[in-house]
LUMKOL-161771 format. One line per 5 residues: number of its first residue (from 0); their letters; for each residue x, y, z of C-alpha. Coordinates in steps of 0.05 Angstrom, whole numbers, plus 5000, padded with zeros to 4 digits. Example, Ala and Ser with C-alpha at 12.3 -4.5 7.8 and 13.67 -1.06 7.14 Angstrom:
0) as) 5246:4910:5156  5273:4979:5143 .
***
This chain:
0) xxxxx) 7202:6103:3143  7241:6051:3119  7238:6030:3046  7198:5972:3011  7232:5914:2988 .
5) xxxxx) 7225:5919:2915  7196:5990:2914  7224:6031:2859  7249:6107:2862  7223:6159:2829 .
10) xxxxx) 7255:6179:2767  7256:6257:2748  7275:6292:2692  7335:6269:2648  7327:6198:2681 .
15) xxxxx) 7354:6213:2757  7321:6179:2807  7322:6197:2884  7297:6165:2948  7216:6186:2957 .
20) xxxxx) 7239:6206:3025  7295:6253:3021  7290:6314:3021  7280:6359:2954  7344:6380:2919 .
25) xxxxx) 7345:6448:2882  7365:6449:2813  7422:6487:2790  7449:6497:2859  7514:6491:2848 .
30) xxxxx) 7545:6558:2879  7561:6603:2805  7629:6641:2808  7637:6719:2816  7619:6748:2759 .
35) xxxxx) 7613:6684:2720  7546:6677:2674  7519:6604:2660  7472:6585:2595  7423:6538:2611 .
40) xxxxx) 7425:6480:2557  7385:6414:2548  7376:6381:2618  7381:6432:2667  7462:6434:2643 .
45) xxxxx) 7504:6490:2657  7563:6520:2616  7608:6587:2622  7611:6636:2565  7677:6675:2583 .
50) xxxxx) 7647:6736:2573  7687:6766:2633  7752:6741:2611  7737:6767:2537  7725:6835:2571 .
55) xxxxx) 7787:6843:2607  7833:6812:2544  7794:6879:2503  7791:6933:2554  7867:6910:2570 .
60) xxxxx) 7892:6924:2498  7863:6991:2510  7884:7010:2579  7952:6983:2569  7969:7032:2504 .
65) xxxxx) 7935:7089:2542  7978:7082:2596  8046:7079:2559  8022:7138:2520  8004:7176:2578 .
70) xxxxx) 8078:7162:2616  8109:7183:2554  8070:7244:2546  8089:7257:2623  8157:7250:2605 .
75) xxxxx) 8153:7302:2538  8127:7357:2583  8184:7352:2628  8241:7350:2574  8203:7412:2536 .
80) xxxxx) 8205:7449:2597  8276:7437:2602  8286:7466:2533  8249:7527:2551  8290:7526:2619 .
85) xxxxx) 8352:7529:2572  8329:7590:2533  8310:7630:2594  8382:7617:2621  8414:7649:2557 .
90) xxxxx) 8369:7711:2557  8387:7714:2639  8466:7702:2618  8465:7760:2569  8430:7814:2622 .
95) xxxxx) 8502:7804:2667  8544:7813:2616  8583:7874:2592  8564:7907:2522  8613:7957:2506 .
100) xxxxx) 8668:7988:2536  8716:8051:2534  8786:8062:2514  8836:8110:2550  8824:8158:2487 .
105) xxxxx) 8753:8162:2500  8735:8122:2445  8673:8059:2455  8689:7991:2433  8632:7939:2423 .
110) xxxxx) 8683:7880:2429  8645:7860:2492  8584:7845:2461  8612:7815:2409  8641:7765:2458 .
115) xxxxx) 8571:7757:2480  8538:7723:2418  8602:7697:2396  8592:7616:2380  8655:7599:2434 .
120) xxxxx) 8648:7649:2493  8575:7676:2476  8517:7656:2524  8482:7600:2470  8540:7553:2476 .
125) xxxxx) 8545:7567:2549  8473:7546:2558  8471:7482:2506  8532:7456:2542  8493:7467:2617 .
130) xxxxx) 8432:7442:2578  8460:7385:2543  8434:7332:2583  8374:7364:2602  8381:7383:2667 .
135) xxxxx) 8416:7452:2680  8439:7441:2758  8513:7445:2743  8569:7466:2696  8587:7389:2679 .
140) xxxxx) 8543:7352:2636  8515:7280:2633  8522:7271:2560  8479:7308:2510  8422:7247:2506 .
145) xxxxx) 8379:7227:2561  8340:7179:2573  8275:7163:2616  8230:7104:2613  8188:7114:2551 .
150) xxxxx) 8218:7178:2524  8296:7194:2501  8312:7268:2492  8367:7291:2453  8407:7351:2407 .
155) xxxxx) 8393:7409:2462  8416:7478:2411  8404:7548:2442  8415:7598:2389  8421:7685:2403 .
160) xxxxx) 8430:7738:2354  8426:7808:2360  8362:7847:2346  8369:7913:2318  8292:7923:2332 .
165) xxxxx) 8308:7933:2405  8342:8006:2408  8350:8061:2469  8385:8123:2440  8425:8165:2482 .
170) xxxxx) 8422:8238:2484  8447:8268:2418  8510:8292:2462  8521:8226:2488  8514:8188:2422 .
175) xxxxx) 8588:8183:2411  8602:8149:2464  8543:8104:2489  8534:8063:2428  8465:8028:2403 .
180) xxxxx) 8486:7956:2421  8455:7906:2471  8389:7882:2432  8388:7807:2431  8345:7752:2426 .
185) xxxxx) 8354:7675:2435  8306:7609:2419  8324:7534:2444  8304:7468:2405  8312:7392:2417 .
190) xxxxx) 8294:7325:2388  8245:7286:2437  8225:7213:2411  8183:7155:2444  8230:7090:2468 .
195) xxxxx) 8208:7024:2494  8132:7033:2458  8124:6975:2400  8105:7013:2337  8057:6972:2310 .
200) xxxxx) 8012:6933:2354  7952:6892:2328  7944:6930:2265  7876:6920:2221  7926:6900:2161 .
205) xxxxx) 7960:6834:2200  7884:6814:2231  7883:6862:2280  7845:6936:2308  7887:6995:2302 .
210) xxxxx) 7893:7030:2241  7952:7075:2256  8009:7073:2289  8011:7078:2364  8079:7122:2363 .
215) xxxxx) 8107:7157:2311  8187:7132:2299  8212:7201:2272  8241:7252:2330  8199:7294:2352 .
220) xxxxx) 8229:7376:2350  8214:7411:2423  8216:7488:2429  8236:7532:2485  8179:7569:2466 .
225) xxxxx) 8123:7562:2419  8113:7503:2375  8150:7488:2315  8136:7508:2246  8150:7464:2194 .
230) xxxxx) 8205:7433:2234  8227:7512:2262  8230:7537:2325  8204:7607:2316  8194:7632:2381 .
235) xxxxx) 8244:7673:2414  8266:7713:2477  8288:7788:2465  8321:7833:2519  8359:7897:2515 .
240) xxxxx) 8413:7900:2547  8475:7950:2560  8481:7992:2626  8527:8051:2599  8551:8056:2675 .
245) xxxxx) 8574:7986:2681  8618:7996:2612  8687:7999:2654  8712:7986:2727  8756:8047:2743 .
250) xxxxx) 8788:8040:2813  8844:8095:2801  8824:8167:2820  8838:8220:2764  8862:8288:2791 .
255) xxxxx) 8896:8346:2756  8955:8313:2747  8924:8254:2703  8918:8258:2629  8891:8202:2609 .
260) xxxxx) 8837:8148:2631  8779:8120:2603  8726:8161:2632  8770:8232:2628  8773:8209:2557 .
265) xxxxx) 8694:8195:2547  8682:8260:2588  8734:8302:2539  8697:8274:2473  8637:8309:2488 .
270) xxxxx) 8674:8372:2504  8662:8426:2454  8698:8478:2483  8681:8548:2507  8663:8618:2462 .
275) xxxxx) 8715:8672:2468  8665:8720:2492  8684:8705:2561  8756:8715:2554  8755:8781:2521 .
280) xxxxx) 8706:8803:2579  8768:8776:2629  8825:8806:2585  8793:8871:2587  8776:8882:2665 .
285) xxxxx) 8836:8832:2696  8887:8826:2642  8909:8758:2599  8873:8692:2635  8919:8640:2651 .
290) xxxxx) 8877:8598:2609  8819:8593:2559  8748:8565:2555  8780:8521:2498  8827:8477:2551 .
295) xxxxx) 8798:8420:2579  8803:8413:2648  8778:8352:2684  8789:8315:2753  8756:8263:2797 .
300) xxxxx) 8772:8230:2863  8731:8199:2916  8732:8182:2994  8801:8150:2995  8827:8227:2981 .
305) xxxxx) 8776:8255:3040  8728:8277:2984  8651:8268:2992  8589:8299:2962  8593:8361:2987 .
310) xxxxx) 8657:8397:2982  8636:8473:3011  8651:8537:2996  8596:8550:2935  8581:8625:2935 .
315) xxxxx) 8648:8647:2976  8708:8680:2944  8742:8605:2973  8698:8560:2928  8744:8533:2881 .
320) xxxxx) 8734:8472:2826  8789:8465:2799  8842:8482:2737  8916:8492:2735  8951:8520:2796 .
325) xxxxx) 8901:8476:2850  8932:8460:2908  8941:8380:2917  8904:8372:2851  8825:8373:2883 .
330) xxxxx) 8791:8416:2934  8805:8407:3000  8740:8379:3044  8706:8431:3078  8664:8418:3139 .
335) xxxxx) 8596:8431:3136  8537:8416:3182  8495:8373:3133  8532:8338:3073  8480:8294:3030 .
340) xxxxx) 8403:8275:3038  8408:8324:3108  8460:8279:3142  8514:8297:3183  8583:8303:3142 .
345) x) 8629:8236:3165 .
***
């Protein structure tokens, strides 16, 4: 239908007018963004509040210092379990070690374990310097400060002394030679501190949240095991330690022509000696022994000189052990059908 000549439109609200016949129009139907809230004001008009954007600007200041905290608290876990990895290394060290070993007189020296704790050669300064930059794969080191991407680790110290606590006495015979050495025990500390974190971010005292600090800015200490005490690292690994067989590496054989060697000479300082009963018996029947219980007679020799467990003989007049006028020094090998465990001599 067309339109009137001098017709007028219809006004609406807010003084709009429109043609009387098109079609209704919708207020407000301009499409609204995502997420976007609109205030109706005077008119039918439309504004945004921001409340979206005033979300993500307050949950961001909390997400983003959670986050750096949590990396950094990643990274602290991993360092301290270095340190303890450090510790246990030491302990390990010390268990391969020697503790004490003989002299050709028989007599025990300690200097070996001595050499074990000792601040050059000892197992802590082995295990700081593999330790250093905390890592532990290799004898060289990195540097003795490393540094990840919120957290810098530092000072690696792994510290043993010996622990008279820990004790395994020998047999009252056996004292003076197998010493009580070989108790030790060994802690590990470090400095871990936060790097890359702002200290002080939108603090209530410049217009801001946070009371505290988000980091602290002093070092933090790191034990290998335990946590520290007042700035201590208490807690410690203990081991005993000392293998009386491993105490020397003889490779000689000793036979009856050998006077001295370490373990003739242990052997001879437990050797009290015989009563004279014995020889009187012999002097009386058989005439003067060609020697006395008092003499110390004492050989050993293995498979390079045909000897082996079993050397035959026991309960014949031909079973001989040993002592002055012996043949060759040892016993000769005897054959016999089994030899040791029920096997068949070699």
């Amino acid at each position: 239908m067309s339109q009137r000549i001098g017709a007028k439109r219809r006004t609406g609200q807010g003084g709009a007018t429109r043609d009387p016949g098109a079609e209704p129009v919708q207020r407000n139907a301009v499409p609204a963004r995502l997420g976007a809230k609109r205030r109706t004001g005077q008119g039918g008009a439309t504004r945004e509040t921001g409340q979206a954007t005033l979300e993500l600007a307050l949950g961001s200041i909390v997400f983003v210092g959670v986050l750096m905290i949590g990396i950094h608290m990643a990274e602290y876990a991993q360092l301290s379990l270095k340190v303890q990895d450090a510790q246990t290394f030491a302990v390990w060290e010390a268990s391969g070690r020697r503790v004490q070993t003989r002299e050709v007189s028989g007599a025990t020296s300690t200097t070996p374990f001595s050499r074990t704790l000792d601040n050059t050669t000892g197992v802590a300064p082995r295990a700081a310097q593999r330790f250093a930059d905390f890592n532990g794969l290799g004898d060289s080191s990195n540097g003795d400060v490393i540094i990840r991407a919120l957290t810098e680790g530092s000072g690696v110290q792994v510290r043993c002394e010996e622990d008279r606590s820990l004790a395994y006495l020998a047999s009252p015979t056996a004292r003076v030679v197998y010493q009580e050495e070989g108790g030790l025990r060994c802690s590990a500390s470090a400095q871990v501190k936060a790097i890359n974190i702002p200290r002080r971010f939108l603090q209530r005292d410049s217009g801001g949240f946070f009371r505290e600090s988000i980091v602290r800015s002093a070092p933090i200490p790191v034990c290998g095991m335990g946590l520290p005490v007042n700035g201590a690292c208490r807690g410690a690994l203990a081991i005993l330690t000392n293998d009386w067989g491993l105490a020397n590496e003889e490779t000689e054989e000793c036979k009856n022509t050998c006077t001295a060697s370490p373990y003739r000479g242990l052997v001879e300082s437990m050797f009290e000696g015989g009563g004279t009963k014995g020889a009187d018996f012999a002097a009386r029947y058989a005439g003067p022994p060609g020697t006395t219980a008092d003499r110390y007679h004492f050989s050993y020799s293995g498979v390079e000189s045909g000897m082996v467990d079993y050397v035959g003989g026991e309960g014949t007049p031909n079973f001989i052990t040993g002592g002055a006028g012996v043949s060759g020094g040892m016993v000769e090998r005897l054959s016999h059908p089994k030899c040791f465990l029920g096997k068949n001599c070699p």
